[in-house]
C-alpha positions in Angstrom: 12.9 -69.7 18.6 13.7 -65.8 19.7 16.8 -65.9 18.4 15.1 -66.9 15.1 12.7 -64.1 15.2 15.3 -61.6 16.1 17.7 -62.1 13.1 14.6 -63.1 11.1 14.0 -59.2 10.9 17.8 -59.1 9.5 16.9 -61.3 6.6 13.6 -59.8 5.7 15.4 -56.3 5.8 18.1 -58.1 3.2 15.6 -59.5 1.1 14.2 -56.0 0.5 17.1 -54.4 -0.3 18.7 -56.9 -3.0 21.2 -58.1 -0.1 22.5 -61.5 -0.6 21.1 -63.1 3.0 24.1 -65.7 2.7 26.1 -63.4 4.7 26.1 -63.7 8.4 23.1 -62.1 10.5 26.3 -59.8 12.7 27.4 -58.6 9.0 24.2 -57.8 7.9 23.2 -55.9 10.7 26.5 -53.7 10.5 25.1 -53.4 6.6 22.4 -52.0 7.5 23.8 -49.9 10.4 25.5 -48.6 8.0 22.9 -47.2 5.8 20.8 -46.1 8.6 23.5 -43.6 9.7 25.6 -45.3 11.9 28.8 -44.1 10.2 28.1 -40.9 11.1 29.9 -39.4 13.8 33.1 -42.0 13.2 35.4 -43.6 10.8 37.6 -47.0 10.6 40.8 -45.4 12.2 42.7 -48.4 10.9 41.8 -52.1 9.0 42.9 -55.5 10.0 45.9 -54.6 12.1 48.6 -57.6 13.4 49.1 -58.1 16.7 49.7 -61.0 18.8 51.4 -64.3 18.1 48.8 -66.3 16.1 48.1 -64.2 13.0 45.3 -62.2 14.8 44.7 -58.5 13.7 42.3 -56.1 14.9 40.2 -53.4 13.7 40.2 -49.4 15.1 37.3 -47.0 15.4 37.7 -43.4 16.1 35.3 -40.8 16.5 34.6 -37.8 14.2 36.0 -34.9 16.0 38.5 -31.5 16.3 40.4 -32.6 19.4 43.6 -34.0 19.5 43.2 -35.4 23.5 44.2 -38.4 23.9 41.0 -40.8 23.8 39.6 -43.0 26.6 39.6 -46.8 24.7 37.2 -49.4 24.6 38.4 -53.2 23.9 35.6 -54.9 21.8 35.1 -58.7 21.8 32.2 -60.0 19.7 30.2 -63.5 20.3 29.6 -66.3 18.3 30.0 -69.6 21.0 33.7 -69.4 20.9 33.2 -71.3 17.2 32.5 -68.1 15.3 32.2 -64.3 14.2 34.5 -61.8 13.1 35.7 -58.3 13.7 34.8 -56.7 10.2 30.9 -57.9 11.2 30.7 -56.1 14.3 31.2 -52.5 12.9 28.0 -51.5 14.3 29.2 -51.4 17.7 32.8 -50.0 16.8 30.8 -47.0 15.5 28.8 -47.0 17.8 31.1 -46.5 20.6 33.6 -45.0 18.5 30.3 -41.8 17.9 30.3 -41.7 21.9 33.9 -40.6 22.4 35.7 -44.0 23.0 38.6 -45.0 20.7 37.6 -48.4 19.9 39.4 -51.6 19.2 38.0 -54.8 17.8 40.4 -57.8 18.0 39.8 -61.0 16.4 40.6 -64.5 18.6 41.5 -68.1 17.3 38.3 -70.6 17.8 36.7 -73.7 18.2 37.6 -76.3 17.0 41.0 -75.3 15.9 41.8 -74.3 19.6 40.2 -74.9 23.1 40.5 -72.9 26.6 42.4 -71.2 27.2 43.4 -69.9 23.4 41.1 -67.6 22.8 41.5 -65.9 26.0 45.3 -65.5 25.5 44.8 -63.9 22.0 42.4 -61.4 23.9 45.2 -60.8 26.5 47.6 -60.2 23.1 45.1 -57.6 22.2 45.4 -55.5 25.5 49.1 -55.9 25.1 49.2 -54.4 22.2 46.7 -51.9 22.8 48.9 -50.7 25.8 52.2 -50.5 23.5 50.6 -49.8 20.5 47.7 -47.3 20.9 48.6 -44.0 21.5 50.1 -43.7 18.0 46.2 -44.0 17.3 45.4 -40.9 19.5 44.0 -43.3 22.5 45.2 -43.5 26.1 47.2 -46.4 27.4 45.6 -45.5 30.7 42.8 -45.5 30.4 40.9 -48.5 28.9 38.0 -50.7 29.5 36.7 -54.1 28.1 33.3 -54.8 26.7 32.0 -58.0 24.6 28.6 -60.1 23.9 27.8 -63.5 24.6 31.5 -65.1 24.2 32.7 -61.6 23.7 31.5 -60.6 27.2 33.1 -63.7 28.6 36.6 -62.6 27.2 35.9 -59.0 28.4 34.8 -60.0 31.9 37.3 -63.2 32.3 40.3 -60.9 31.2 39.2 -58.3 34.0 39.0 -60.5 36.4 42.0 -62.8 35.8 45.0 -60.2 36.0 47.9 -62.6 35.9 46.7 -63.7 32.2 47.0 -60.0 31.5 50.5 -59.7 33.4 51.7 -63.2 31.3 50.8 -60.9 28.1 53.0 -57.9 28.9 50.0 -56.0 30.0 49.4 -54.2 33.0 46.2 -54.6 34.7 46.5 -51.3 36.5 45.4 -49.6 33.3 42.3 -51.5 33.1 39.4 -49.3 34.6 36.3 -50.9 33.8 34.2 -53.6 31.6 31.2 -54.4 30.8 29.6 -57.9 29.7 26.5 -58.0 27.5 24.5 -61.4 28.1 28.5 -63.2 28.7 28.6 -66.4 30.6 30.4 -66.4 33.6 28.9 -69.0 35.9 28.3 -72.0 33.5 29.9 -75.1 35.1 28.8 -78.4 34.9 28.8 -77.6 31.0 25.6 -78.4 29.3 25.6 -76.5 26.0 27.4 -77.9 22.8 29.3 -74.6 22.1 30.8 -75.0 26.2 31.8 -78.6 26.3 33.8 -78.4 23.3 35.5 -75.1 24.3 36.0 -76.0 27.6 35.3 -79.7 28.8 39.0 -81.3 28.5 40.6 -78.3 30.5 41.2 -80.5 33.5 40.4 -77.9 36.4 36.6 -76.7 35.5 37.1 -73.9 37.6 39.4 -72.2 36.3 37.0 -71.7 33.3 34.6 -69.6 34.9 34.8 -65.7 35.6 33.4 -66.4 38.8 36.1 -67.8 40.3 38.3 -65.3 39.8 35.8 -62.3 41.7 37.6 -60.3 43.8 37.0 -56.9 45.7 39.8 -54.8 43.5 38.3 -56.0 40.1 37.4 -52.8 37.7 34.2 -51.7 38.2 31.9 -54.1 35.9 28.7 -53.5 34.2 27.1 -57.2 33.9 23.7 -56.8 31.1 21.6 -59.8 31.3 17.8 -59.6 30.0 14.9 -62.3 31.1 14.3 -62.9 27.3 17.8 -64.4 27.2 17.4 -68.5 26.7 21.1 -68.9 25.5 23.0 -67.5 28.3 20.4 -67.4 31.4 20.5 -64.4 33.9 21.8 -66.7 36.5 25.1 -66.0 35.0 25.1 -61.9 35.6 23.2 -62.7 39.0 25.6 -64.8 40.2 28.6 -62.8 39.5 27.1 -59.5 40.6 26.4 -60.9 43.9 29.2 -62.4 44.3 31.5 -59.2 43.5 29.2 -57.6 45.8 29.6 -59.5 49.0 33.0 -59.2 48.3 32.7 -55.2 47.9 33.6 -54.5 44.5 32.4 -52.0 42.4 29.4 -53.4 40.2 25.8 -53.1 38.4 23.8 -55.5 37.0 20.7 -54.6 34.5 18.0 -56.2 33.4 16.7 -55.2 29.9 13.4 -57.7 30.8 12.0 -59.5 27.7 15.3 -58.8 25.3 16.5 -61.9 23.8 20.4 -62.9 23.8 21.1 -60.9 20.5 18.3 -58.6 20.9 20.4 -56.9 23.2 23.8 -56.5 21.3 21.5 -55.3 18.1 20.5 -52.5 20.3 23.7 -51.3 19.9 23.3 -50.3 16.4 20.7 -47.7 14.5 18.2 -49.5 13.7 17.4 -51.5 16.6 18.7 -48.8 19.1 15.0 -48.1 20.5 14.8 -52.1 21.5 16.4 -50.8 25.0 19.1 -48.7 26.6 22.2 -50.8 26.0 24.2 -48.0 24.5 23.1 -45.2 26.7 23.4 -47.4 30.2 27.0 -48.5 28.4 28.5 -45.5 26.7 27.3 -43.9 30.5 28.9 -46.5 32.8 31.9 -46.6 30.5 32.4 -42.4 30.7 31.8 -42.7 34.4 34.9 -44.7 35.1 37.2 -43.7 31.7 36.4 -40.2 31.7 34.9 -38.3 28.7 
């Protein structure tokens, strides 16, 4: 029912500005971003970009400024249950993040049902290959990079953090990864109970190795792990559970609560319009400058 009521907003918002509301709620909401002022302070750097073996292509976002310093650079994975989404409907966050500083990259992934684990997390691994080789030509820093996603987004963000040797089997170096941070991701979800997780996940014959959890371990990158108790698609359990367990083990982590947020509630507070629904981009953009530099 919240996540209902939370895109519902989107659709009334369309209706009253002669938007078709046949597009998706993510597109919509980068629509209205938009038009709110959220391309201020940024621009598309570059448009549906090739990388990786599969087809994929990415978007860039780069911020509006006078420098020419190489910039720190911010990964992007969107949600949508493995099954959906796209990059060009989660310009609200590129902008976003590009206005704060970061160069920001927003790679498309193959999906349910046309692939199952572990696809979609070696097309993200393709992405940070390419973003290592490719990016400086783009002013960012091959250096200096950190991964960020929602929902299934944050489980590619936080899984390919974790998991270096899927980063190494890429042609990416894992040294260069500094820091991520998951947005209401799934990382402690086994037995599977949701639709969306047992047909992503339930034929890989070791379980285990699905979860983020598994692969916690004391020289991670320094994660930021958002949950909200308002989230009824991915439960806080997940972001609890990792957080402590990086934390016995002595890595460097933070886990927020943004209380009665509901699972998108908290990604829309990325953009313009719903920016005063809680601190998601401040606690991020922060966390992310603490540990990329500025």
């Amino acid at each position: 029912m919240k996540r209902k009521l939370a895109f519902g907003s989107l659709a009334l918002v369309a209706a009253v500005g002669g938007v078709l509301a046949l597009t998706s709620p993510p597109r919509l909401l980068s629509h209205y971003d938009r038009l709110a002022g959220g391309r201020e302070g940024s621009y598309p750097a570059a448009t549906g970009v090739p990388f990786g073996s599969h087809g994929q292509a990415l978007d860039i976002w780069a911020p509006n400024d006078q420098s020419n310093a190489p910039l720190p650079v911010v990964i992007f994975w969107y949600g949508g249950g493995w099954a959906k989404g796209d990059r060009a409907s989660y310009a609200f966050a590129g902008r976003a993040l590009a206005k704060a500083g970061f160069l920001v990259v927003v790679p498309d992934y193959r999906k349910v049902p046309s692939v199952r684990f572990p696809a979609f997390l070696d097309d993200g691994a393709e992405a940070v290959a390419w973003v290592q080789a490719n990016i400086a030509q783009y002013r960012g820093d091959p250096a200096r990079i950190a991964f960020m996603g929602h929902s299934a987004g944050a489980y590619q963000a936080v899984m390919l953090a974790l998991d270096s040797k899927r980063l190494i089997a890429a042609g990416a170096d894992p040294a260069n990864v500094k820091a991520a941070v998951g947005l209401s991701g799934p990382y402690d979800f086994h037995p599977f109970t949701s639709d969306r997780a047992i047909a992503a996940f339930s034929q890989w014959p070791r379980p285990e190795e699905t979860q983020p959890i598994t692969f916690a371990r004391k020289d991670a990158p320094a994660l930021l792990l958002v949950t909200s108790e308002g989230d009824e698609t991915v439960r806080p359990k997940n972001a609890n559970n990792l957080g402590a367990k990086l934390k016995s083990l002595g890595a460097a982590v933070e886990v927020k609560n943004y209380g009665p947020l509901d699972h998108e509630e908290v990604v829309m507070a990325l953009s313009v319009p719903f920016r005063s629904k809680g601190p998601v981009l401040a606690d991020s953009v922060a966390f992310l400058k603490a540990h990329l530099g500025k």
